[in-house]
C-alpha positions as CSV (number, residue, x, y, z in Angstrom):
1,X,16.3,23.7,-7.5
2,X,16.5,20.4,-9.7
3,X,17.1,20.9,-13.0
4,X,15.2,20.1,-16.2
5,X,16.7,16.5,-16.6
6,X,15.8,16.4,-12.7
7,X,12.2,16.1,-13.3
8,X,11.6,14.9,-16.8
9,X,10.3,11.9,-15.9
10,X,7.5,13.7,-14.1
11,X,6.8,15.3,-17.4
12,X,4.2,14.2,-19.7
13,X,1.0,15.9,-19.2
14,X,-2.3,15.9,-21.2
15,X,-5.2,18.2,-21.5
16,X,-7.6,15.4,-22.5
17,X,-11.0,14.6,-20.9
18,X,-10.5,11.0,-19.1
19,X,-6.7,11.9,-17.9
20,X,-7.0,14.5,-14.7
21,X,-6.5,11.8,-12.2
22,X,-2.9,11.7,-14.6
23,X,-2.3,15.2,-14.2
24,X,-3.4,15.4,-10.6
25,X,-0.3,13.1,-9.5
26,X,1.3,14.7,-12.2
27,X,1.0,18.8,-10.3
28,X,1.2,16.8,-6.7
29,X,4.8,15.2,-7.9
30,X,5.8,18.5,-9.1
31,X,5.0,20.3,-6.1
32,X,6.7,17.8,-3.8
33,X,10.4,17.5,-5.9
34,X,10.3,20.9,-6.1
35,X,9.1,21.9,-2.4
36,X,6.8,24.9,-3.7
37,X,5.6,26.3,-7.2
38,X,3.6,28.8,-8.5
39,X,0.6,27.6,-11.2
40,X,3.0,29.5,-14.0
41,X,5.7,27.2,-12.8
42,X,3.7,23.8,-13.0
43,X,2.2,24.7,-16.1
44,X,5.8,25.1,-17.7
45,X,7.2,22.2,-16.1
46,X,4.4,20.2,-16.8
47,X,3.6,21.8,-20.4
48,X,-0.3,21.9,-19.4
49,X,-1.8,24.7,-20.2
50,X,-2.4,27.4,-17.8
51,X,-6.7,27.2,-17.5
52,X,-5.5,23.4,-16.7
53,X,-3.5,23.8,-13.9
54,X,-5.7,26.7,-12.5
55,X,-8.7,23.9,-12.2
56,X,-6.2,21.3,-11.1
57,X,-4.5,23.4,-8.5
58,X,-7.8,24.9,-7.3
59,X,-9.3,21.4,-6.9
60,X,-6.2,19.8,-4.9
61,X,-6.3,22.8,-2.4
62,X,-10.1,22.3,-2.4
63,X,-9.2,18.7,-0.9
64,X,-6.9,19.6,1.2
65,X,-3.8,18.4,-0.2
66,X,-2.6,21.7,-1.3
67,X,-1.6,24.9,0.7
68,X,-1.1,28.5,-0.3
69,X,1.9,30.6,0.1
70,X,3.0,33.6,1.0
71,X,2.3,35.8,-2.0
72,X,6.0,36.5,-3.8
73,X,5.8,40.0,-5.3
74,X,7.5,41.4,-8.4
75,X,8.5,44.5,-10.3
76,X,5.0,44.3,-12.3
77,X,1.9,42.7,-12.4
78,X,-0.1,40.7,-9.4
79,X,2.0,38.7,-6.8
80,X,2.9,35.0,-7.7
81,X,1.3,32.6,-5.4
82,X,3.2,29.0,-4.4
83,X,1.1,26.4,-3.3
84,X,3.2,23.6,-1.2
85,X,1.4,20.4,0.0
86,X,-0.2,20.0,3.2
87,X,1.5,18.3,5.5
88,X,-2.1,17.3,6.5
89,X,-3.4,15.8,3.1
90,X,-2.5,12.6,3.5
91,X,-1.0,10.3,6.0
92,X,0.2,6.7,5.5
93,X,1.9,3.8,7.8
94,X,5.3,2.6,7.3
95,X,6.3,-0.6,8.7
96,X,10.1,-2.1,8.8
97,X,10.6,-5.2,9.6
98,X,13.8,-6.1,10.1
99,X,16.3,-9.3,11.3
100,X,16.4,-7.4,14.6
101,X,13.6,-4.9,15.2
102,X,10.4,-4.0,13.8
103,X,9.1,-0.1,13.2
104,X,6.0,1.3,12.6
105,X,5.6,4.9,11.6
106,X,2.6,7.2,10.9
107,X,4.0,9.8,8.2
108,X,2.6,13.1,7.2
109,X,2.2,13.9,3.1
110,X,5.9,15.7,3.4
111,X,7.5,12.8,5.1
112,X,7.6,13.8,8.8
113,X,7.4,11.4,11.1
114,X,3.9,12.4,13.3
115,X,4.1,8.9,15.8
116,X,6.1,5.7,16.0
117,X,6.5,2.4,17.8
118,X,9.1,-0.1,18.1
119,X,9.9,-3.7,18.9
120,X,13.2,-5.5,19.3
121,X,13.9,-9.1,19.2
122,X,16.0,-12.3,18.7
123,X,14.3,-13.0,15.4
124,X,11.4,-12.0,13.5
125,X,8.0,-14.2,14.2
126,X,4.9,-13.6,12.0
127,X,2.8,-13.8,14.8
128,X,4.8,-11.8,17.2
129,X,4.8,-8.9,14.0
130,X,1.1,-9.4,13.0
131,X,0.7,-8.7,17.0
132,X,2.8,-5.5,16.9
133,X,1.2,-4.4,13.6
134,X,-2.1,-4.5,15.4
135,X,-1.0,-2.9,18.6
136,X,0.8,-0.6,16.9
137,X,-1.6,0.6,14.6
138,X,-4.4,1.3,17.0
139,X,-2.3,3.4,19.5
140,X,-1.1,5.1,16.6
141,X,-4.5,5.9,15.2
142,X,-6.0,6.5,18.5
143,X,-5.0,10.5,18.9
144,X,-6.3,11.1,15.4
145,X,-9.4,12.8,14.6
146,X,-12.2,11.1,12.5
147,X,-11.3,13.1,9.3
148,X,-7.5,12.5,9.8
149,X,-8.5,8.7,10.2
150,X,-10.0,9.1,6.4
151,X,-6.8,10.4,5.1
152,X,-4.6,7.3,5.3
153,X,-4.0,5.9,2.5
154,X,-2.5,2.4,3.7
155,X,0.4,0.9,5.2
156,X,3.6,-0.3,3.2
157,X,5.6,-2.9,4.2
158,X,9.9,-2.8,3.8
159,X,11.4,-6.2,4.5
160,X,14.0,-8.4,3.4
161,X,12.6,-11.2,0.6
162,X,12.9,-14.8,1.6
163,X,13.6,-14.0,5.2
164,X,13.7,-18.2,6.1
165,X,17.0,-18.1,4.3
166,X,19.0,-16.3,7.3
167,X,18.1,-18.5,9.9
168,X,21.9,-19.7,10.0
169,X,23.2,-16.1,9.7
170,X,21.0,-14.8,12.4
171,X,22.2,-17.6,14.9
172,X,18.4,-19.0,14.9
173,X,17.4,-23.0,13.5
174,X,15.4,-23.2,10.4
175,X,12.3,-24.3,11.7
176,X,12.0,-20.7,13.6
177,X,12.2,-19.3,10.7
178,X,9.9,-21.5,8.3
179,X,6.8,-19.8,9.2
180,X,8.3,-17.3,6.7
181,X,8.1,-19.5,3.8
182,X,4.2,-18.9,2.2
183,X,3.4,-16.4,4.3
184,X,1.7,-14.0,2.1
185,X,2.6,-10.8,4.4
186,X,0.6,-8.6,2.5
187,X,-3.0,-10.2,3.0
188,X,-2.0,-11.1,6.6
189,X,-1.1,-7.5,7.6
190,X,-3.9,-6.1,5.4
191,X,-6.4,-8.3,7.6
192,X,-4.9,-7.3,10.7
193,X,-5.1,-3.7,10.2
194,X,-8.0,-2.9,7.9
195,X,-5.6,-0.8,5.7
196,X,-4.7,-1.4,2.0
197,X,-0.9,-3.2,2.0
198,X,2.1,-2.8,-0.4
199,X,5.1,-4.2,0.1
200,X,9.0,-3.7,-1.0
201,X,12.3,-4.8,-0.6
202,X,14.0,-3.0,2.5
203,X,17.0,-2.0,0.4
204,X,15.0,-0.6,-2.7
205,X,12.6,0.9,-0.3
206,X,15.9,2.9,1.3
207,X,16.8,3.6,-1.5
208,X,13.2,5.2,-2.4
209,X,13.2,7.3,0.3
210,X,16.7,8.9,-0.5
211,X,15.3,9.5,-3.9
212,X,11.9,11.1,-2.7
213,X,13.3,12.7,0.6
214,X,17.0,12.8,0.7
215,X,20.1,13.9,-1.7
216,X,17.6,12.0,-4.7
217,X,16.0,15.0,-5.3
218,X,19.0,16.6,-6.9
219,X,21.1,13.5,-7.7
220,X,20.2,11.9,-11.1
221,X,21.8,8.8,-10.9
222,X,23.7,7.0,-7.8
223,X,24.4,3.9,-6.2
224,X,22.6,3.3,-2.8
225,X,24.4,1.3,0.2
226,X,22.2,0.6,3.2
227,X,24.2,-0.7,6.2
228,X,21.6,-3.1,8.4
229,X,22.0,-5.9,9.7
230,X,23.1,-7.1,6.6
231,X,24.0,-4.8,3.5
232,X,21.3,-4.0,1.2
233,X,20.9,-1.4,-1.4
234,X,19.3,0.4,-4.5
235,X,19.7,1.8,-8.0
236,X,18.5,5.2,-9.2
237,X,19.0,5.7,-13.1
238,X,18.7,8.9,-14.5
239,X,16.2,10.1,-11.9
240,X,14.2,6.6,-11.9
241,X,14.3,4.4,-8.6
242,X,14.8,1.0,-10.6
243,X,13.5,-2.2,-8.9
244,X,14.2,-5.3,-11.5
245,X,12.0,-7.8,-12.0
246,X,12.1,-9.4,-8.9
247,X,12.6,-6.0,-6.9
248,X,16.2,-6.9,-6.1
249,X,18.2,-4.6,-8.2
250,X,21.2,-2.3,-6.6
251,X,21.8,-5.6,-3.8
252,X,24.9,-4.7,-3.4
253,X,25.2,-6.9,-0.3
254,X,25.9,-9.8,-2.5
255,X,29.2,-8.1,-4.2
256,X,32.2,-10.1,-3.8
257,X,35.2,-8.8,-2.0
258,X,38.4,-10.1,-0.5
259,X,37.4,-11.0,3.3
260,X,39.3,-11.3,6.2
261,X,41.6,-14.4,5.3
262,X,41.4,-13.5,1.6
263,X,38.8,-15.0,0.1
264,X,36.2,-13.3,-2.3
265,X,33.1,-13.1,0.1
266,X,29.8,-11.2,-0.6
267,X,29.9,-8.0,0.9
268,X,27.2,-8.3,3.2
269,X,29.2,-11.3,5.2
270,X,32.0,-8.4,5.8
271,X,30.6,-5.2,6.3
272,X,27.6,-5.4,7.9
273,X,26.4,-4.9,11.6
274,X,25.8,-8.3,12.2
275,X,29.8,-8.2,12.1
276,X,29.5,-5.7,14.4
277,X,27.4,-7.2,16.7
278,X,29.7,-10.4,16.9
279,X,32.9,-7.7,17.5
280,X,31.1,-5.7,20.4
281,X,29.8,-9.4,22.6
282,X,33.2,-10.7,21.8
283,X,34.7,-8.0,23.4
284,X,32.4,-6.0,25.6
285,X,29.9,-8.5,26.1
286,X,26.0,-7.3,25.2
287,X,25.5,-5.3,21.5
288,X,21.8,-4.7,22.3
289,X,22.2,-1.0,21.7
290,X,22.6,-0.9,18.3
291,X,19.1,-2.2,18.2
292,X,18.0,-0.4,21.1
293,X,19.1,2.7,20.4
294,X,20.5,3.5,17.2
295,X,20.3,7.2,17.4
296,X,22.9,7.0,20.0
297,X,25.6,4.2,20.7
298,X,27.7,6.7,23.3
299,X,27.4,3.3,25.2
300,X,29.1,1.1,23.0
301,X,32.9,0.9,22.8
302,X,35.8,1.0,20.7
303,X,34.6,-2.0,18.6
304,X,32.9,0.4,16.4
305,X,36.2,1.9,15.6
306,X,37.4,-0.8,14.2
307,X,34.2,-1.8,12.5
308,X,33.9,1.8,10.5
309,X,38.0,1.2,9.7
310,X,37.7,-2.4,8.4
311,X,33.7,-1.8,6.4
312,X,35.3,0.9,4.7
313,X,38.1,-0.8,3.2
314,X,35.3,-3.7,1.8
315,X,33.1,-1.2,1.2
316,X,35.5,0.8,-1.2
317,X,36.1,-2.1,-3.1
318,X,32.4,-2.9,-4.1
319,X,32.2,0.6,-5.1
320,X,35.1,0.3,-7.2
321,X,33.2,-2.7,-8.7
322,X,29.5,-1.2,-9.0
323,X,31.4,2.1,-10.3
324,X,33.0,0.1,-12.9
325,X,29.9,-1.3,-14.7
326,X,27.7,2.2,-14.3
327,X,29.1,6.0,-14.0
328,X,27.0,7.3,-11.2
329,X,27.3,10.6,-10.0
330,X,27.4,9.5,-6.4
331,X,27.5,6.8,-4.0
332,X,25.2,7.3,-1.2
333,X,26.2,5.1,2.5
334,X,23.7,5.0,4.9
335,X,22.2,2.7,7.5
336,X,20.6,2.0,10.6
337,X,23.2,3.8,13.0
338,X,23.5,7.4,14.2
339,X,24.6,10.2,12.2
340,X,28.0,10.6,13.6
341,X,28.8,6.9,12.8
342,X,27.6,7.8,9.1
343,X,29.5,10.6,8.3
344,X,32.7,8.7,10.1
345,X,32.0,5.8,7.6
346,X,31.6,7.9,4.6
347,X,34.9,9.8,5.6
348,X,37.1,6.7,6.4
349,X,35.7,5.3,3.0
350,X,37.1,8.1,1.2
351,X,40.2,7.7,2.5
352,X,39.8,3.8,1.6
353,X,39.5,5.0,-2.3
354,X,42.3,6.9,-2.2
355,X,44.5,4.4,-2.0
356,X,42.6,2.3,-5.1
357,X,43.0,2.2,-8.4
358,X,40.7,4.8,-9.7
359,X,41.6,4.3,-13.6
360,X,38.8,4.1,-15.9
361,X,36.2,5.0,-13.4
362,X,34.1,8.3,-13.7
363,X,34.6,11.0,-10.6
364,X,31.5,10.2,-8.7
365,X,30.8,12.2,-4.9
366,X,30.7,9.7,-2.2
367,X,27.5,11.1,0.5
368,X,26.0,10.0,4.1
369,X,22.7,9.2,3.3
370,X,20.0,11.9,5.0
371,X,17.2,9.2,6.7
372,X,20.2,7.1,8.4
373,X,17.5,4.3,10.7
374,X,14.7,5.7,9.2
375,X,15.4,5.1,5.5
376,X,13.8,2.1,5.5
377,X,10.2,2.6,7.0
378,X,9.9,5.8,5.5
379,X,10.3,4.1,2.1
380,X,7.4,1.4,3.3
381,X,5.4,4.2,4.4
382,X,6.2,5.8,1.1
383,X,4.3,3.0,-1.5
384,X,0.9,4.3,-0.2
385,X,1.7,7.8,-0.7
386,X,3.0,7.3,-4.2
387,X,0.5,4.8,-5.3
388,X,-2.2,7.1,-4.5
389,X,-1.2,10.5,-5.1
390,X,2.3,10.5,-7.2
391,X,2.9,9.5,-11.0
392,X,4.7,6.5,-12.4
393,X,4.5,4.2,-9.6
394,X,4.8,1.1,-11.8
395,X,8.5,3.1,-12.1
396,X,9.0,4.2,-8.6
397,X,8.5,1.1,-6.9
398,X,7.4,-2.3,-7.9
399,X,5.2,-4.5,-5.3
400,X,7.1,-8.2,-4.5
């Protein structure tokens, strides 16, 4: 269980007239970091009183976004009831869209994954997305049930900002990617789906969903790596996902590091798998499986060796460097690969550090992220969720 420090930015509760929509995100936060409390338990993590919580509680499960427990018995006195959120309650869209692919999700109010559709290309067009949003959207809402329908609390988009500025990376001329440039992708997804839009950085909103799903909910404060087609990341400070002003903080893509011939080159020209990509047609030919499937690249060959050996060794040094301005008390790598190719990542990394300079820097654990490809949508599909139902979203995550 997470400890006090854990969840004291959760805390802060009032018994005031005019602030139960407050408290209500307030009990539902609780009851989500925590996985299942009692109303004793809220009411001393929250420090409402106990008559409080009893209406609150009693009201949630009355709208379905609580569920009761199995009774817990003790030595004395009647059996303490947990109440855990309904899977049920609420259900939200998340949509990725990435350099290579686009995902849409429909996620349950714990974070399961209920439906999902996917789209690969050369580049992302805004038609060719607005088209998949809308296809995607209705076969995905199709199954549900009217009163299901009424439960979705919107879509949230995770993206990279300024998109028209990869054009050159991505191998594509800058007029296929100007339709980028003013298109408010908010309004135009909102239109197409009917659905109320928020929108984040794809790293940050990785990052988010560590921190609400993942090793976050024990981890105070840790650097977050996400491995994409570029190299993204995000910032969690003493149990707060922080965004910056533009929603850019914790890009640790643009870290400088000595590349291949020596120079210092951001990070995300060097270990990234847009590297990969270029390694596995140089030598095999096709890379479209690690787009097409990345749950599984049994298909692809050796190249990834050699990839995981050489994005460790740059990837250890902009740890060094991000470890050297904050103390974190871990360093989370994840990405959009399969689980195996994570956890052989994370260990050829620690092996990389071994052989640095560690003088000066704080002990800090280096971990696989938990979401691996799905980091990102979940985070999208996350803003709803939180802006609806979960405290201190201005905190959490910050619109573009």
């Amino acid at each position: 269980m997470p400890s006090t420090r854990d969840i004291a930015d959760l805390s802060g509760g009032a018994n005031q007239a005019g602030v139960r929509a407050h408290n209500e995100r307030l009990v539902l936060s609780l009851v989500r970091r925590h996985g299942a409390l009692s109303k004793a338990q809220v009411a001393r993590l929250s420090g409402l009183s106990a008559q409080t919580v009893t209406i609150i509680m009693r009201a949630l499960e009355q709208d379905g976004l609580l569920l009761r427990g199995a009774p817990v018995r003790g030595k004395v006195g009647q059996p303490s009831v947990p109440m855990l959120l309904n899977p049920d309650g609420a259900l939200s869209f998340g949509l990725k869209i990435g350099r290579r692919s686009a995902d849409l999700v429909l996620m349950d109010f714990m974070g399961e994954v209920r439906a999902r559709v996917r789209e690969t290309y050369i580049y992302p067009h805004t038609r060719a997305v607005l088209a998949f949003v809308q296809r995607g959207v209705a076969a995905l809402t199709a199954p549900l049930t009217p009163p299901a329908k009424g439960r979705i609390a919107g879509l949230g988009i995770a993206m990279p900002f300024e998109l028209w500025n990869w054009a050159e990376t991505l191998g594509v001329t800058a007029q296929q990617m100007d339709d980028w440039r003013g298109f408010d992708v908010m309004a135009e997804v909102s239109a197409v789906c009917g659905l109320p839009v928020f929108l984040q950085n794809d790293g940050t909103a990785a990052c988010g969903a560590e921190f609400l799903f993942g090793h976050g909910r024990a981890t105070g404060t840790y650097g977050y790596f996400s491995i994409g087609s570029f190299v993204g990341g995000g910032l969690v400070l003493d149990g707060r996902l922080v965004t910056g002003p533009t929603g850019n903080a914790g890009a640790f893509g643009t870290i400088r590091v000595a590349g291949p011939d020596g120079r210092r080159r951001p990070l995300l020209d060097c270990a990234s798998m847009r590297v990969l990509e270029q390694m596995v047609e140089h030598a095999e030919g096709a890379a479209s499986d690690l787009w097409d499937s990345p749950e599984d690249w049994s298909g692809i060959g050796p190249a990834v060796r050699t990839w995981v050996a050489q994005t460790a060794g740059y990837l250890s040094e902009a740890i060094l460097s991000a470890c050297s301005v904050l103390e974190f008390e871990a360093i989370i790598i994840d990405g959009n690969m399969p689980g195996d190719e994570r956890a052989a990542l994370v260990e050829a990394t620690v092996a990389a550090l071994a052989g640095q300079d560690m003088a000066g820097i704080r002990p800090f654990r280096l971990l696989a992220g938990s979401l691996g490809h799905d980091a990102q949508v979940l985070g999208g599909a996350s803003l709803p969720i939180i802006a609806r139902y979960l405290v201190d979203t201005s905190v959490l995550f910050k619109g573009a």
